[in-house]
N, C-alpha and C positions, 0 to 999 in steps of 0.2 A: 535427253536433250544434249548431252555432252557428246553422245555419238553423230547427233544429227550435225553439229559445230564441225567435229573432226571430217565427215566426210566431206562437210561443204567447205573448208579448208582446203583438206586434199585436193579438189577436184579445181578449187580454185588457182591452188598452187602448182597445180599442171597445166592448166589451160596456159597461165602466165609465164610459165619457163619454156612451153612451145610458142610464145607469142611474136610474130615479126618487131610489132609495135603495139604501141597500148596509148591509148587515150582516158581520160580522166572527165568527168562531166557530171551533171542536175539534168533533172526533167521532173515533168509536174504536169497535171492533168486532172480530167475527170474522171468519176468510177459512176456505174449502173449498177448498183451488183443487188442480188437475192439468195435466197438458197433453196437447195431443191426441197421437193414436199416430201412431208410430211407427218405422222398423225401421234399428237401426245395427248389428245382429251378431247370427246366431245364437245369441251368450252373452245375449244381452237377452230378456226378456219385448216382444212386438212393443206390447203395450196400458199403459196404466198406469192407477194407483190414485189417489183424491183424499187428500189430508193436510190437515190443521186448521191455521188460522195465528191469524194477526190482523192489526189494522189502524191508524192513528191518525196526527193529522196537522190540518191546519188548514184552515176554511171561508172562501168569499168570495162571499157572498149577495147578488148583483146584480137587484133587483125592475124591471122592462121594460114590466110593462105590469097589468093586474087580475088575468088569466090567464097570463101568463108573467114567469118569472124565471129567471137563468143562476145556474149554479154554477160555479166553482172552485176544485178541492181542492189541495192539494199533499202526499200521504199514502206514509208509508212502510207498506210492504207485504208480510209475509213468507208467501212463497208457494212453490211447488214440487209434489212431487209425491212418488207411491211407485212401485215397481217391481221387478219378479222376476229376479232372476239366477241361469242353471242353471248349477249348477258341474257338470263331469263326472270320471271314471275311468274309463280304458282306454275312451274315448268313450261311456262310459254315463251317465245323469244320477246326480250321485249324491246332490245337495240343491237346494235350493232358497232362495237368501237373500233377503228383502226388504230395497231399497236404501231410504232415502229421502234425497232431494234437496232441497236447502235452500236457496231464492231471497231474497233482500232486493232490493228494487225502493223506488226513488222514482219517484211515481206520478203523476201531474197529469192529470187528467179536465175537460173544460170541459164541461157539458153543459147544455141547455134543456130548461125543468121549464115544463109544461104543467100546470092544476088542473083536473082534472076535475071536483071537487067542492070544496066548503071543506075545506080541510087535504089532501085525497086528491091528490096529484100523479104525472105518470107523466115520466121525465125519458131523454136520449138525448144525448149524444154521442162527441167523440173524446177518447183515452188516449193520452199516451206514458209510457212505464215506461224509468228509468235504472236500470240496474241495479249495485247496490253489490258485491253479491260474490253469489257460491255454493259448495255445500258440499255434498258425498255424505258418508255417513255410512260407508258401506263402501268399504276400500281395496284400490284397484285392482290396488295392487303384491304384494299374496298371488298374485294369477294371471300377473304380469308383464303385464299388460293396461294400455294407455292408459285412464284416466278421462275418457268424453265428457262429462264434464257438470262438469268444474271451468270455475273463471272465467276461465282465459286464452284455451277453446276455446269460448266461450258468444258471443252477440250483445249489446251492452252496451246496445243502443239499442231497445228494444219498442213499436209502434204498436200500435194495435187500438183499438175501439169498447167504450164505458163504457154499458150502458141497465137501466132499474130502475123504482121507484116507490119511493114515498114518503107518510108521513103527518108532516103539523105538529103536532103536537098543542097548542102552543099560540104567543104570536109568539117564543120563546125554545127550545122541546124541536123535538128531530123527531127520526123513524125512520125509516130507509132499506136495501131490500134491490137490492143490485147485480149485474148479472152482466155482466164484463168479458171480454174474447175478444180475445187478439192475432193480427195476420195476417203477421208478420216470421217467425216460427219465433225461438227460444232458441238452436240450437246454430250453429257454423260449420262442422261439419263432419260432421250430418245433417240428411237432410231431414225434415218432420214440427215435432215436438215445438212447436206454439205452446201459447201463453200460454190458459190457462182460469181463471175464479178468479170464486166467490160468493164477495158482500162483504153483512155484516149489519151495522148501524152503529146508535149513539143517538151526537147530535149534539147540541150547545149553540149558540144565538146570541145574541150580545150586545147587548146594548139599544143601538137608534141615537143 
């Protein structure tokens, strides 16, 4: 973790000493997010479902050049997923519970915003996600079944690519639609389950 700090330092601290101008700012929005499939037990649904969250957190608008500018967020993110549990009797199916999973991530995207047109931007880079805690809604111990998905058995540390577009609407508003994709996987002890998550955001920046 200390190395992943240093580099996202560095990289900020260069963006920022080549920067024309810089702007300061909030945004806040909603998430869809899921994660990819799957398969840790016959008790599991092998696919999973998206859940609604949200998002919010603080802006760092670094202007580079007429056509390009970087961004760095630093946003808390609650994310996760849905998913099917078959309960049985005398090895029969006898219901079906919907789990949902409950991720809290702090999130930091650094990415390069390209304008296609005035205001119209399309932007791209890397994401690391810290993750604060998580939470199943259904418990495990009605079945005598471990929980793969609490936070002692989770991955704390999430990589993955941030890419999206964007409109400015004016030097103060913007709206931004994101779709983030981890490639570490969530759990420690299946394979699968990465990070998926649309981010829809209106942002504020503050006058230089």
């Amino acid at each position: 973790m200390k190395r992943v700090l240093f580099i996202l330092a560095t990289s900020l601290f260069t963006l920022w000493s080549s920067a024309q101008s810089l702007q300061f700012g909030v945004r806040g929005g909603s998430n869809i997010s899921g994660e990819s499939s799957h398969k840790y037990s016959t008790d599991f649904s092998n696919s999973t479902d998206y859940r609604a969250g949200f998002n919010a957190g603080g802006v760092i608008n670094m202007k580079l050049s007429e056509k390009f500018d970087a961004e760095a967020d630093i946003l808390y993110s609650m994310q996760g997923f849905k998913q099917d549990i078959y309960t049985t009797v005398d090895g029969l199916y006898d219901e079906i519970i919907v789990q949902t999973v409950t991720s809290h991530y702090l999130n930091i995207p650094i990415v390069a915003k390209y304008y296609v047109t005035d205001g119209l931007y399309v932007e791209c880079g890397p994401q690391v996600g810290f993750l604060l805690g998580r939470k199943n809604n259904v418990n495990m111990n009605e079945w005598n079944t471990d929980d793969p998905y609490e936070y002692s058995k989770s991955k704390k540390v999430d990589f993955g690519i941030a890419a999206g577009l964007g409109y400015a609407i004016n030097e103060n508003f913007f709206v931004n639609a994101r779709y983030s994709f981890g490639f570490t996987g969530t759990s420690k002890i299946y394979d699968g389950g990465k990070n998926r998550n649309i981010q829809v955001s209106l942002g504020y920046l503050f006058a230089n």
